[in-house]
N, C-alpha and C positions, 0 to 999 in steps of 0.2 A: 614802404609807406610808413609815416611815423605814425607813433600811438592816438596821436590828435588827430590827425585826417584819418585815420578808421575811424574813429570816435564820430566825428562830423560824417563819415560816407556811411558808418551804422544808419545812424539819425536821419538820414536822407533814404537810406532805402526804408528803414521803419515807416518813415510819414507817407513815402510812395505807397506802401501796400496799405496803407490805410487809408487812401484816397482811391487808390483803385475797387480796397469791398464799399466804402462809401462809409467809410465807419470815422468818429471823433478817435485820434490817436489815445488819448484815455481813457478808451474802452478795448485795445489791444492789451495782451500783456507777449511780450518776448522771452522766454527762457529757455538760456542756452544753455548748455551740458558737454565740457568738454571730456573726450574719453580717446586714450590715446592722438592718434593722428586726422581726428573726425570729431565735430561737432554737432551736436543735434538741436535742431530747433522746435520747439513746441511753441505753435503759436494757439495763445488763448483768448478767446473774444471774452468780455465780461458785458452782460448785459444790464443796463441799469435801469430798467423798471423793475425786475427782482433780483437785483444785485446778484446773481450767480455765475459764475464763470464756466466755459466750455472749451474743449480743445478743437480750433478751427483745422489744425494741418499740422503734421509730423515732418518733417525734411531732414536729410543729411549733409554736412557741406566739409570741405577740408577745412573753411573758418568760418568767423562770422558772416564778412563778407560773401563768402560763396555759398552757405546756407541762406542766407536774406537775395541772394538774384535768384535760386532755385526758388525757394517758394514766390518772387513775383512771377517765374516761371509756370511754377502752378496755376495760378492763379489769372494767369493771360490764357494757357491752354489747355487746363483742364477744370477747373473750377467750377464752370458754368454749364457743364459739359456732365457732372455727376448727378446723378437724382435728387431729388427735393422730396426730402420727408418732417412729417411734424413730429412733434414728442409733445404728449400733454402725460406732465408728473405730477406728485406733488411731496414736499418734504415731510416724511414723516413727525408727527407731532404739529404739523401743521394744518387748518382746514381748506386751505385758498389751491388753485387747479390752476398751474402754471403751461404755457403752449410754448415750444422752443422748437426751432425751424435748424436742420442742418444739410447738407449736401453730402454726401457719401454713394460709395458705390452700391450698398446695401443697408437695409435696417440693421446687420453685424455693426456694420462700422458705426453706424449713427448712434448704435447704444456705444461703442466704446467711447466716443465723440463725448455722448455722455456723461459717464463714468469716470471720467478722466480724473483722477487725484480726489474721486470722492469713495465714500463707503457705502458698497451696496445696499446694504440693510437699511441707508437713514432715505430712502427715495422708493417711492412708487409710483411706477410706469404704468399707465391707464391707456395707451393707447399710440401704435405708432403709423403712421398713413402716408403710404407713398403718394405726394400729390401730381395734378395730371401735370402733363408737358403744354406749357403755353406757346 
């Protein structure tokens, strides 16, 4: 496959998984990490009514391509399938009480979900609530 058609089959599986959470493609972010013979993808949802960004899913793949069909992989069958908890934060230094909704196997992972590429100390967690099963 030439560099161009990855480039376009990127771009195609990016906007597939961003139609399948129901999300505007500019509020995903993709980065990938290559490290020897494996690639890692951190997908990051950014939410824009307080513009902060969250880690939606971790994956591995041999490239790009095969970490973006894993995580649609996820995301068909186990996504919806993980618990539903809230986080109500707020950034330190500031007085406004933000609610951010994640899927995780546990409140463990929903805080790392969290955390993700931020500093403990500048966030306070007021509360995390496993919500019921509809």
């Amino acid at each position: 496959m030439t560099r161009t058609d990855q480039n376009v089959e990127t771009a195609r599986y990016q906007k597939d998984i961003a139609t399948r959470l129901g999300l505007d493609p500019q509020n995903l972010i993709f980065n990938y990490k290559q490290k020897n013979e494996t690639v890692r993808l951190d997908l990051v949802t950014v939410n824009p009514k307080h513009e902060q960004s969250f880690l939606f899913h971790t994956i591995t793949g041999t490239d790009k391509i095969d970490a973006l069909q894993k995580m649609l992989d996820y995301i068909d069958q186990h996504y919806h399938n993980e618990s539903s908890l809230t986080v109500q934060w707020i950034k330190i230094g500031e007085n406004k009480l933000h609610t951010s909704y994640f899927r995780a196997q546990n409140m463990y992972e929903a805080l790392d979900k969290f955390y993700f590429g931020r500093d403990l100390g500048q966030y306070k967690i007021f509360s995390i609530t496993l919500n019921p099963v509809s």
